[in-house]
C-alpha positions as a Markdown table, in Angstrom:
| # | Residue | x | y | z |
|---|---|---|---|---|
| 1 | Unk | 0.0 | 0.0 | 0.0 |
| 2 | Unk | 1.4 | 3.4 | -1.1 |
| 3 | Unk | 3.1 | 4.9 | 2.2 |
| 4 | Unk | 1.0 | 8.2 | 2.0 |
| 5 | Unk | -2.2 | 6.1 | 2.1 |
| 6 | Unk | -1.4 | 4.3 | 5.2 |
| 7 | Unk | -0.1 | 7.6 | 7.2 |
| 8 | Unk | -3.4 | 9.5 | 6.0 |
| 9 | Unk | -5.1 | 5.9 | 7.4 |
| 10 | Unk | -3.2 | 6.2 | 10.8 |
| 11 | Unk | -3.9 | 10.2 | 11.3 |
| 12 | Unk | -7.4 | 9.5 | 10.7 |
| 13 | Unk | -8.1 | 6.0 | 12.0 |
| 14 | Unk | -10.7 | 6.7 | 14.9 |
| 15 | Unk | -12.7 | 9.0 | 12.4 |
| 16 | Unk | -12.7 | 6.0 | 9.7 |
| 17 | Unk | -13.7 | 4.2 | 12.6 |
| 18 | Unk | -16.5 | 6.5 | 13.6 |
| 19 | Unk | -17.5 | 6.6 | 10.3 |
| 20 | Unk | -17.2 | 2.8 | 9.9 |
| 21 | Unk | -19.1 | 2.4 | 13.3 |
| 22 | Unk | -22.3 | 4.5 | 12.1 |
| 23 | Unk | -22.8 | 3.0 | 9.2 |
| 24 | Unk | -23.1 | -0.4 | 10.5 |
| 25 | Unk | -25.7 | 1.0 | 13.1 |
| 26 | Unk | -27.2 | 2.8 | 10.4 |
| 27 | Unk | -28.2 | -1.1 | 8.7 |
| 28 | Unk | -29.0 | -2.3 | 12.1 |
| 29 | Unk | -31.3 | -0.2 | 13.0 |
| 30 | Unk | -32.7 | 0.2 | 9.3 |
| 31 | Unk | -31.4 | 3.7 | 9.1 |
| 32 | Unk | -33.2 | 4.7 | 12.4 |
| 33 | Unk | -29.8 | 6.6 | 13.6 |
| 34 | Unk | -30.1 | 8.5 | 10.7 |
| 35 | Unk | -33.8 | 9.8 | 11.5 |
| 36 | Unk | -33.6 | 13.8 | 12.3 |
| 37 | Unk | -34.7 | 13.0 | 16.1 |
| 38 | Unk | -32.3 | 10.8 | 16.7 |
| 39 | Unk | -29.5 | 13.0 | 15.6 |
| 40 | Unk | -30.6 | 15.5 | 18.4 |
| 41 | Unk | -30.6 | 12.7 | 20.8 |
| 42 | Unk | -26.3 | 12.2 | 20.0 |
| 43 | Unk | -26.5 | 16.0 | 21.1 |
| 44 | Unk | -28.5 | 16.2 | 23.8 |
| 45 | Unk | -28.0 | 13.3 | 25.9 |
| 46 | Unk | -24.3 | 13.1 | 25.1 |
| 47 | Unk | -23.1 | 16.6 | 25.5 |
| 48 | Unk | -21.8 | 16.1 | 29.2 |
| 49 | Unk | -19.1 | 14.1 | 27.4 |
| 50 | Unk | -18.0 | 16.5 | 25.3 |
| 51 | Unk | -17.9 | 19.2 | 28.4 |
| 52 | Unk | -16.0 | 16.8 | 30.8 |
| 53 | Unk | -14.0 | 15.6 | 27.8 |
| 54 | Unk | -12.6 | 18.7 | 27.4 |
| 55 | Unk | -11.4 | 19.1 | 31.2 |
| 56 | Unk | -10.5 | 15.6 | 31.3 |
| 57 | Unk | -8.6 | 16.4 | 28.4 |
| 58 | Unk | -6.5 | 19.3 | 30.7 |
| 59 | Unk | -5.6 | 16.8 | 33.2 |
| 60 | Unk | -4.6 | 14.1 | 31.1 |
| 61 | Unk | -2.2 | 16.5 | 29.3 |
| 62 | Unk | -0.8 | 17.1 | 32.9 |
| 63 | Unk | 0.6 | 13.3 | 32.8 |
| 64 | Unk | -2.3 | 11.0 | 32.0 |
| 65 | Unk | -3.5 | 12.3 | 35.5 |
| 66 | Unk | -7.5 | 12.0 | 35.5 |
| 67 | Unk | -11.3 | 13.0 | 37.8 |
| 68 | Unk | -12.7 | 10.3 | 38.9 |
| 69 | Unk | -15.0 | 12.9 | 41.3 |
| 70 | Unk | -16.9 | 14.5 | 38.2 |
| 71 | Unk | -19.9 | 12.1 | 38.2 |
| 72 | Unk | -20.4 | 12.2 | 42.0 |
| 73 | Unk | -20.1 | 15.8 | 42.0 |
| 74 | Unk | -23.3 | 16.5 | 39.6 |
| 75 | Unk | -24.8 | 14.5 | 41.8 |
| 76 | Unk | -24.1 | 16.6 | 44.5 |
| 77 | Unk | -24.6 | 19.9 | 42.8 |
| 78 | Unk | -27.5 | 19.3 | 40.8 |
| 79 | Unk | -29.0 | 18.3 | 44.6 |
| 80 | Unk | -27.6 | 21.9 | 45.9 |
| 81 | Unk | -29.0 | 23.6 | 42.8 |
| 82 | Unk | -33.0 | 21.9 | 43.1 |
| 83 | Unk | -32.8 | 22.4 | 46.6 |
| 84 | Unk | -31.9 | 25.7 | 46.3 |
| 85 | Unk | -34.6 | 26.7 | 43.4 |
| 86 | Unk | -37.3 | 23.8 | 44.6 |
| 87 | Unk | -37.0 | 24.0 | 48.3 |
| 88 | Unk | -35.9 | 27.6 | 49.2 |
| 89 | Unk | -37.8 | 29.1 | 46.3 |
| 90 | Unk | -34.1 | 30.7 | 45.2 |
| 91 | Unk | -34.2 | 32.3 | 41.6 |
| 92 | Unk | -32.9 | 30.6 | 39.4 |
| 93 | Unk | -29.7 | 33.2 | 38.6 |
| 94 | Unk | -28.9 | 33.1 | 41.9 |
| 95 | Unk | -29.2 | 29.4 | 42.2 |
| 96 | Unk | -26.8 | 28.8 | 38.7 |
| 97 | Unk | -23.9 | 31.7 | 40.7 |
| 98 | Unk | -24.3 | 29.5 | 44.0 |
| 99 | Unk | -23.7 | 26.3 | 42.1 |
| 100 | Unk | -20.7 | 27.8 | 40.5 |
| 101 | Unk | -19.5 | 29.1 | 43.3 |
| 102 | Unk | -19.7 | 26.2 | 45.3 |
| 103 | Unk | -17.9 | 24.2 | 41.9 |
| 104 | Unk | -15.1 | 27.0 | 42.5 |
| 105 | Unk | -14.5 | 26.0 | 46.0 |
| 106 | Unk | -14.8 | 22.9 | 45.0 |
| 107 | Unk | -11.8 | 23.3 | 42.7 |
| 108 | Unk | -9.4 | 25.2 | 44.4 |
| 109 | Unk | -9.5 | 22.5 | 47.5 |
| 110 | Unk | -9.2 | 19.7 | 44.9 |
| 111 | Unk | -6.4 | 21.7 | 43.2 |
| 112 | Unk | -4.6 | 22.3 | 46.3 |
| 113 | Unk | -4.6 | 19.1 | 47.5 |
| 114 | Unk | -2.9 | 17.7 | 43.9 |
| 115 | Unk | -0.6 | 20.3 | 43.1 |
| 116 | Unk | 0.4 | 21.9 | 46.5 |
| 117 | Unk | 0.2 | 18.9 | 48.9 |
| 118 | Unk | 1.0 | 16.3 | 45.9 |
| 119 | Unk | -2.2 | 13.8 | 47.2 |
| 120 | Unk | -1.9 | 11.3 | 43.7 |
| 121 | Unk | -4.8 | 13.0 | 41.8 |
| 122 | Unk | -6.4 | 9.8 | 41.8 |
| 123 | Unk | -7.1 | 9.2 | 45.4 |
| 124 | Unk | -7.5 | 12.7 | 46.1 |
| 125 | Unk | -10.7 | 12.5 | 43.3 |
| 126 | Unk | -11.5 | 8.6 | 44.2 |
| 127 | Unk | -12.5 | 10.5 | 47.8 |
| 128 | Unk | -14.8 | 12.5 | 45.8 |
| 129 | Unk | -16.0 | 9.8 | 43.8 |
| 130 | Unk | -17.3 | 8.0 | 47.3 |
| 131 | Unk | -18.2 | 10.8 | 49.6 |
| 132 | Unk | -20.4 | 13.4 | 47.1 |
| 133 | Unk | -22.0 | 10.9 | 45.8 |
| 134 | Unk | -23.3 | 9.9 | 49.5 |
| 135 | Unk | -23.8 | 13.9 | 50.1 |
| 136 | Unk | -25.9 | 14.6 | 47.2 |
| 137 | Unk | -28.2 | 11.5 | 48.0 |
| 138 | Unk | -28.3 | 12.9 | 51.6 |
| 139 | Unk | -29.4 | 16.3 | 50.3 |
| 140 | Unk | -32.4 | 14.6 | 48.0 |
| 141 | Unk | -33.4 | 12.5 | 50.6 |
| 142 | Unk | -33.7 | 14.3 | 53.6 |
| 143 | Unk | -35.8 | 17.2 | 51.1 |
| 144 | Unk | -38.2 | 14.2 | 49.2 |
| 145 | Unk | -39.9 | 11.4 | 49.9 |
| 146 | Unk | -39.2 | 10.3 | 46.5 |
| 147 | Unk | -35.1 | 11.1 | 46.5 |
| 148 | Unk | -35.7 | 13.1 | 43.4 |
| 149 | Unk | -36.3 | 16.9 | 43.2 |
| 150 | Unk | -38.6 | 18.3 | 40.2 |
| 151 | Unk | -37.1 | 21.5 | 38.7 |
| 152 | Unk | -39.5 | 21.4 | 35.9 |
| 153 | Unk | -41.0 | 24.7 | 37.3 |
| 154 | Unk | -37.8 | 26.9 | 36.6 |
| 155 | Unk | -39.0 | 27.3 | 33.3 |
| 156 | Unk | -36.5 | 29.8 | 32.3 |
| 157 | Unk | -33.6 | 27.8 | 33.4 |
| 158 | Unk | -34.2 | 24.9 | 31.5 |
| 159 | Unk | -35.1 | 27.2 | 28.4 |
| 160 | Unk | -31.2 | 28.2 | 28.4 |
| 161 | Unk | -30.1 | 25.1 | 29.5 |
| 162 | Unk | -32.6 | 22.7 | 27.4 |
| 163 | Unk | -34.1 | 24.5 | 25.1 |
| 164 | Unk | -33.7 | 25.5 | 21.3 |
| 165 | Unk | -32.8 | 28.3 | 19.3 |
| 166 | Unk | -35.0 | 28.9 | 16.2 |
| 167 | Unk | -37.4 | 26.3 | 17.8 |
| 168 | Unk | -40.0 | 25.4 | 14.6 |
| 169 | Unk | -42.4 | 22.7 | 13.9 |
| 170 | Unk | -40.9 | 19.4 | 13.6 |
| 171 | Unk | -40.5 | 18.0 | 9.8 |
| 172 | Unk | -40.6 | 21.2 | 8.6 |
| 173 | Unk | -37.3 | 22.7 | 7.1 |
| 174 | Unk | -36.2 | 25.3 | 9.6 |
| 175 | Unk | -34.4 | 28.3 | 7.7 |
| 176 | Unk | -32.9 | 30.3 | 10.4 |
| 177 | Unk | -31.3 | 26.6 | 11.1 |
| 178 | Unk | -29.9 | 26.1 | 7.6 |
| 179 | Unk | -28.6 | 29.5 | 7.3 |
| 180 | Unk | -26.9 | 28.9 | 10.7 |
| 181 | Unk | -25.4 | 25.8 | 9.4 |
| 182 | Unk | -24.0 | 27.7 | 5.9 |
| 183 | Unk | -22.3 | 30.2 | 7.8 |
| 184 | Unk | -20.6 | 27.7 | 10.4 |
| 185 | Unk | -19.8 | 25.5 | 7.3 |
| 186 | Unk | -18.1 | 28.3 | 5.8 |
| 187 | Unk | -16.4 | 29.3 | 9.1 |
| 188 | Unk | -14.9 | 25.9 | 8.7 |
| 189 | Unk | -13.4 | 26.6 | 5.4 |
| 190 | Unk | -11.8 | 29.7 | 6.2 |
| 191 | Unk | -10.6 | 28.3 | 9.7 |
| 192 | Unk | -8.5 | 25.4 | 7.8 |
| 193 | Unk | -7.4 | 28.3 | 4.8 |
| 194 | Unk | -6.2 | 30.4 | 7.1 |
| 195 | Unk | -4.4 | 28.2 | 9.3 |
| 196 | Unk | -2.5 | 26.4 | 6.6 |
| 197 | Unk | -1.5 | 30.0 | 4.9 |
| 198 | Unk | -0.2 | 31.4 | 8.6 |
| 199 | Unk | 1.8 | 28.1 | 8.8 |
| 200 | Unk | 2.9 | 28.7 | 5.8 |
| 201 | Unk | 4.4 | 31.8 | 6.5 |
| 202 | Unk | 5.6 | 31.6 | 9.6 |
| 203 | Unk | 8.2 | 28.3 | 8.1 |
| 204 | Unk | 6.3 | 25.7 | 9.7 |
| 205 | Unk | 4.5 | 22.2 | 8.5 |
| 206 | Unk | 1.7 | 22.4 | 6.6 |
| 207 | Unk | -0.9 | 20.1 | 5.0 |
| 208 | Unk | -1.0 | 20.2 | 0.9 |
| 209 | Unk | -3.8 | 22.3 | -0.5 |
| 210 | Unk | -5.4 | 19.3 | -2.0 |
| 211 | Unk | -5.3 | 17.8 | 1.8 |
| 212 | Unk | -7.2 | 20.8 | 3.3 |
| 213 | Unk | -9.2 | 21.0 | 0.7 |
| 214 | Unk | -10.7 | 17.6 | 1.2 |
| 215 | Unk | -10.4 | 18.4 | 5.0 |
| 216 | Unk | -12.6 | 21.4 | 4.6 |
| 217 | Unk | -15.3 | 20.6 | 2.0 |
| 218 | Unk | -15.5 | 17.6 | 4.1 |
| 219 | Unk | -16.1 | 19.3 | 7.8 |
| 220 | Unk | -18.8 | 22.0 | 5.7 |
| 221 | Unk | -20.7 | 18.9 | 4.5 |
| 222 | Unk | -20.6 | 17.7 | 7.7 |
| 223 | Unk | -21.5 | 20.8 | 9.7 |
| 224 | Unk | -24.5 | 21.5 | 6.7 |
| 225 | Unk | -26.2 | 17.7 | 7.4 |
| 226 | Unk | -25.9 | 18.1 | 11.0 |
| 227 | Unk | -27.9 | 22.0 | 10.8 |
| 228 | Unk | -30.3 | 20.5 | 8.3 |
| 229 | Unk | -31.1 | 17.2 | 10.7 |
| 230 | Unk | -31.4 | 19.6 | 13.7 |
| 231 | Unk | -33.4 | 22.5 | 11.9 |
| 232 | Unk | -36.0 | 18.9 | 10.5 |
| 233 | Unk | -36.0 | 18.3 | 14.3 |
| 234 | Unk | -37.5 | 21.2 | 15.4 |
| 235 | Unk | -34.5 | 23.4 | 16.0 |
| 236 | Unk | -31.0 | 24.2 | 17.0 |
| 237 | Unk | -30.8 | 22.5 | 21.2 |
| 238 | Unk | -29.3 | 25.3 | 23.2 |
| 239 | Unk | -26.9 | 22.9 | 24.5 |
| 240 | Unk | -25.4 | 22.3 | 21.2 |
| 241 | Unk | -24.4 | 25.9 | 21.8 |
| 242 | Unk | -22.8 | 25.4 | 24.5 |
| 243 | Unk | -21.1 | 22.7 | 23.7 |
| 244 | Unk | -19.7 | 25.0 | 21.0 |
| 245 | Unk | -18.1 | 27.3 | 23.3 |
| 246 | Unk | -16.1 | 24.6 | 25.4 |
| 247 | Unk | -14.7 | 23.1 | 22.7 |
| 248 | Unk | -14.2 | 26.0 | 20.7 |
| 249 | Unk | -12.8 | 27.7 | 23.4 |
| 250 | Unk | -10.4 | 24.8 | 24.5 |
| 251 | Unk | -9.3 | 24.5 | 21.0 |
| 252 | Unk | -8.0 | 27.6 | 21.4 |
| 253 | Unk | -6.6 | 27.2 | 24.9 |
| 254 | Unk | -4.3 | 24.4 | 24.0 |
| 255 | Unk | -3.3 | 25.4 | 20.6 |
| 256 | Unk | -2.7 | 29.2 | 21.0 |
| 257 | Unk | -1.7 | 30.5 | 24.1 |
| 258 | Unk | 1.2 | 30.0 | 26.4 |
| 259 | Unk | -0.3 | 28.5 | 29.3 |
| 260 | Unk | -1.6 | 25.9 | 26.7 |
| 261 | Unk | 1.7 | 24.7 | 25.9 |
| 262 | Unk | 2.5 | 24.6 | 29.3 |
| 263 | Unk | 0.2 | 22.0 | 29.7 |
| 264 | Unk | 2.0 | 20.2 | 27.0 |
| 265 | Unk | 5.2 | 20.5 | 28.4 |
| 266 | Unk | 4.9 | 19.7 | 32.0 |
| 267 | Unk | 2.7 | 16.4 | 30.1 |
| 268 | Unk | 5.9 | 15.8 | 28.3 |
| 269 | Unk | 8.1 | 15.9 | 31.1 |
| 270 | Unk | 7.7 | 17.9 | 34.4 |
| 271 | Unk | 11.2 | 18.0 | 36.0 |
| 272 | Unk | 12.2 | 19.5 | 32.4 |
| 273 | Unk | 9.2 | 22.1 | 32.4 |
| 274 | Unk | 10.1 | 23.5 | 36.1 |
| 275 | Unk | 13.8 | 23.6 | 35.2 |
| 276 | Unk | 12.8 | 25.6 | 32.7 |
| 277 | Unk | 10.8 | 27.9 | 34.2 |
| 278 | Unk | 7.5 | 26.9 | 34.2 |
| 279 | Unk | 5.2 | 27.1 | 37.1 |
| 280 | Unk | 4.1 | 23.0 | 37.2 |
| 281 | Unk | 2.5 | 23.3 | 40.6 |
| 282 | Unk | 0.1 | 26.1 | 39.2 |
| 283 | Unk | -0.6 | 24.2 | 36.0 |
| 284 | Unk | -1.7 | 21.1 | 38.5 |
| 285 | Unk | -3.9 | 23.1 | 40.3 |
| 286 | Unk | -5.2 | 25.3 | 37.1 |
| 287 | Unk | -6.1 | 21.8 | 35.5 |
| 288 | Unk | -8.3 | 20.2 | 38.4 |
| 289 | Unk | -10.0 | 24.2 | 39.4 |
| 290 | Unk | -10.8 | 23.9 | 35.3 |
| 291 | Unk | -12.2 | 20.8 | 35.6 |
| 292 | Unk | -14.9 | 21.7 | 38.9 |
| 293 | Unk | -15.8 | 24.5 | 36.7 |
| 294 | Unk | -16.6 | 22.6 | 33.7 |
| 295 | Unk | -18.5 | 19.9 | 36.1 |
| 296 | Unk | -21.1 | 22.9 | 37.2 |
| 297 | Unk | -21.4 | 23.4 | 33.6 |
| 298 | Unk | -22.7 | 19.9 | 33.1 |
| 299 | Unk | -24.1 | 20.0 | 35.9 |
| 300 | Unk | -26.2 | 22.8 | 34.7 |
| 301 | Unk | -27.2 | 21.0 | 31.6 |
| 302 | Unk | -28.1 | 17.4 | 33.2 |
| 303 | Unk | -30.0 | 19.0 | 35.6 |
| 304 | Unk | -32.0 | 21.1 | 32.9 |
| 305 | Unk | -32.0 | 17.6 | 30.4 |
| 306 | Unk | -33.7 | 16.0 | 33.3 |
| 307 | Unk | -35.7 | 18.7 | 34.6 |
| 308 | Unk | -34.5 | 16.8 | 38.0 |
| 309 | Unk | -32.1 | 16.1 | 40.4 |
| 310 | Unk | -31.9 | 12.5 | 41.7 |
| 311 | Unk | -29.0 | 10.2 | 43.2 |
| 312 | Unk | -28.5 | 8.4 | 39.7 |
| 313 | Unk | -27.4 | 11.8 | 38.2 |
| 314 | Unk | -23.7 | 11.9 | 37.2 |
| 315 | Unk | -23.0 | 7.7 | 36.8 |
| 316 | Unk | -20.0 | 7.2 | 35.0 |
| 317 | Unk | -19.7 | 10.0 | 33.6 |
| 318 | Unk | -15.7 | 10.3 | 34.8 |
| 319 | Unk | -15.6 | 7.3 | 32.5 |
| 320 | Unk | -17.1 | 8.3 | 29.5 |
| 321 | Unk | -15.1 | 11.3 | 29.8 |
| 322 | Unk | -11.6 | 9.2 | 30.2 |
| 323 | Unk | -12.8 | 7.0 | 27.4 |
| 324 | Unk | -13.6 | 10.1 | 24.7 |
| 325 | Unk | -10.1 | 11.2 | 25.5 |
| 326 | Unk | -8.3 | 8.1 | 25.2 |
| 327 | Unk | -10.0 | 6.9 | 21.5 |
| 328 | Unk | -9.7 | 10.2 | 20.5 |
| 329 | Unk | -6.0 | 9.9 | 20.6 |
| 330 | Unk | -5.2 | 11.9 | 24.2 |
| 331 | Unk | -2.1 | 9.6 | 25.1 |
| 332 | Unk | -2.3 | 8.0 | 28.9 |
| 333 | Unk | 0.8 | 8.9 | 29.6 |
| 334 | Unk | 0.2 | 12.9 | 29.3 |
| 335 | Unk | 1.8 | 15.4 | 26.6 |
| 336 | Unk | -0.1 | 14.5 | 23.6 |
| 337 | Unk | -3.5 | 15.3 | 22.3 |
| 338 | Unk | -6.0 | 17.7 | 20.4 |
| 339 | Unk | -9.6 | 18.8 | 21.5 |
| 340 | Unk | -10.3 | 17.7 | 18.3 |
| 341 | Unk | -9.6 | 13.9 | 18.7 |
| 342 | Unk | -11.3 | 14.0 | 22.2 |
| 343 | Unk | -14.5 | 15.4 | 19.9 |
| 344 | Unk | -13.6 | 12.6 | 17.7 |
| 345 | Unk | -13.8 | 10.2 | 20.6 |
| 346 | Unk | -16.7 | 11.7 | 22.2 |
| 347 | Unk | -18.8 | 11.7 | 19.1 |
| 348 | Unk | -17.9 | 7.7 | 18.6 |
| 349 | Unk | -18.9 | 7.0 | 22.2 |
| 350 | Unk | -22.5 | 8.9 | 21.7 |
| 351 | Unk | -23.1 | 6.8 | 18.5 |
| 352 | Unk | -22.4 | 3.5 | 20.3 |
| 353 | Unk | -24.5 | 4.3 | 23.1 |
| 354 | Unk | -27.3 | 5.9 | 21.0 |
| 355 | Unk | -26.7 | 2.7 | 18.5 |
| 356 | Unk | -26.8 | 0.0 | 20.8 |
| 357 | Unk | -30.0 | 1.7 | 22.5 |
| 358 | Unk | -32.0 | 1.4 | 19.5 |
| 359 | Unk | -31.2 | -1.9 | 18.4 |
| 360 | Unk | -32.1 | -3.3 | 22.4 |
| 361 | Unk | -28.5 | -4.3 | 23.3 |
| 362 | Unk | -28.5 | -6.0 | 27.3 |
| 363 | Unk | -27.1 | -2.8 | 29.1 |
| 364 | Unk | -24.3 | -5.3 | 30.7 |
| 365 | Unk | -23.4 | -5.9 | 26.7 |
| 366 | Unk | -22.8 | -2.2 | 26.0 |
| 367 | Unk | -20.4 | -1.8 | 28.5 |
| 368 | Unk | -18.3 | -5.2 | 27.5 |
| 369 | Unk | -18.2 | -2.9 | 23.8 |
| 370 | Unk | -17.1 | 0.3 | 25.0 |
| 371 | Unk | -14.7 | -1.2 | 27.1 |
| 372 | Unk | -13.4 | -3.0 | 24.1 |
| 373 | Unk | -13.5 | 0.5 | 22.3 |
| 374 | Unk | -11.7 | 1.7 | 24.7 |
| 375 | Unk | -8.7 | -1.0 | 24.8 |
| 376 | Unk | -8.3 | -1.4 | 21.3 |
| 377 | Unk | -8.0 | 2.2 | 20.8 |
| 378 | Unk | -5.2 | 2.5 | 23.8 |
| 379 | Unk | -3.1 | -0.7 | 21.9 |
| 380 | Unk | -3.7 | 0.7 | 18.5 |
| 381 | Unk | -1.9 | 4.0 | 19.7 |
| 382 | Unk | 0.7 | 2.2 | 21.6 |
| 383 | Unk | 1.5 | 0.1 | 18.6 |
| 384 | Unk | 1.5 | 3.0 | 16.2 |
| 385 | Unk | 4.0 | 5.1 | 18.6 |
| 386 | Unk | 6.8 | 1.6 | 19.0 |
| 387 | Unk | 6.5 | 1.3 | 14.7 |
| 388 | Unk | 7.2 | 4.9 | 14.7 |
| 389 | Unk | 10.5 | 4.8 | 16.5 |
């Protein structure tokens, strides 16, 4: 096989095998994936992975260090955000700064505990893991005989947190949708231009035109059937928005400022990265404090999904967040890996999960397959890196 093909094969392997994956659930479930409702389903009841993802992402670059607290603590703040709208009749503004602020606090313990007292992130979060957990249930059941709190009253937080933009009747074509979609899908296109032209220029690596321009007609097509599914389902879901933000906003973080690369470097090697000057203890803590604040944010969104907080709220979600990482090429051992690929990664978990759901898979079956997932794509990347040396 010509070399170029195989290395074009290895760069995009897990988005072959997304693609590979879909179709095959696309004739098992007779093209059911494929309806318009069931591509707002991969949105909306997978978008806490992408939010973790992207924090997970931060402390993985760190040195493969990980949260295994982030499920347990929705729990526990989607019980201190009901209780606080439900039971003392809060607003729900103050209710959302509250949550955050108690996320915060949250962090900076975490943070100091990892990076200042040098607790192995992973016990310091496995305490989290057991204890909120046990703290948010304590919460729900002390305030309802039921150990669930309704917030399906707060009607205009789960219209920012729930809702959708340019909401129309479902089956219908939705133009505001499809004109959002054209101008994202040419966003794409001049993203991937530009970025190749200011490589270019500045002496660095770039991609062949022919490359980015597969890349980019490729991502517009994508971004234009995704708008025109969503706008056929009734609209664009407001969490799809901000879902946007994270990544977009992470994207940014690790690939264009300092403290980005700093990430990168202390991943790479932290005895090298204090000798030369960076902070590595304030990296540590900045990568667990970013992480609480992205667990309010899907906190915010479960809680709104649900319209309820219950003691269920949060399970393994810390693994479906390691897991997008890892298959989307984050290495385990820190220093490598792109927002993109956890996207990647993310995307390919939601599709299995939304997959297997519709065809009936045993519940005990879908994990055995994502575990596999997960494996295969850890020795495929460990394989790939020994043949590269």
């Amino acid at each position: 096989m010509n070399k170029k093909v195989v290395t074009v094969i290895k760069d995009h392997f897990m988005i072959i095998v997304l693609v590979v994956v879909y179709v095959l659930f696309m004739i098992g479930t007779s093209g059911a994936i494929f309806q318009p409702m069931n591509f707002n389903a991969l949105i909306t009841q997978n978008a806490y992975v992408y939010i973790l993802g992207c924090g997970m992402l931060m402390c993985m670059l760190t040195g493969g260090n990980i949260d295994l607290s982030c499920g347990s603590v929705v729990c526990l703040l989607g019980a201190f955000g009901a209780y606080l709208m439900m039971i003392r009749h809060m607003s729900a503004g103050a209710a959302i700064v509250l949550m955050l602020a108690a996320g915060i606090i949250y962090g900076i313990v975490l943070g100091y505990l990892v990076a200042y007292v040098n607790i192995p992130p992973w016990i310091a979060t496995l305490a989290g893991y057991l204890a909120f957990r046990g703290l948010g249930t304590a919460i729900l059941s002390g305030n309802s005989k039921t150990g669930s709190i309704s917030v399906a009253a707060q009607k205009a937080f789960l219209k920012v947190f729930s809702g959708k933009l340019f909401s129309s009747k479902m089956g219908t074509l939705n133009i505001p949708c499809m004109v959002a979609g054209i101008l994202a899908a040419a966003a794409v296109i001049i993203i991937n231009t530009r970025s190749r032209a200011v490589k270019l220029k500045k002496g660095y690596e770039a991609d062949s035109a022919s490359s980015v321009a597969v890349k980019s007609v490729l991502g517009a097509a994508v971004v234009l059937l995704v708008a025109y599914k969503l706008g056929m389902a009734g609209g664009i879901p407001t969490v799809l928005v901000w879902v946007a933000i994270v990544v977009l906003l992470y994207s940014f973080i690790t690939e264009k400022t300092t403290i980005g690369r700093h990430f990168y470097v202390v991943g790479g090697n932290m005895e090298a990265a204090r000798l030369s000057g960076v902070n590595t203890k304030l990296i540590m803590f900045t990568a667990y404090l970013n992480m609480a604040v992205l667990t309010v944010v899907t906190t915010w969104v479960v809680l709104a999904r649900f319209q309820a907080a219950n003691s269920t709220a949060g399970t393994n979600y810390e693994m479906d967040a390691i897991a997008s990482c890892v298959v989307g090429g984050v290495s385990a051992y820190g220093g490598e890996g792109k927002v993109s690929g956890m996207v990647v990664g993310a995307t390919l978990i939601g599709v299995i999960n939304l997959g297997m759901s519709l065809v009936n898979w045993d519940a005990n079956l879908q994990k055995v397959v994502k575990g596999a997932v997960l494996l295969g794509a850890v020795a495929f990347d460990i394989i790939s890196k020994k043949r590269a040396q």
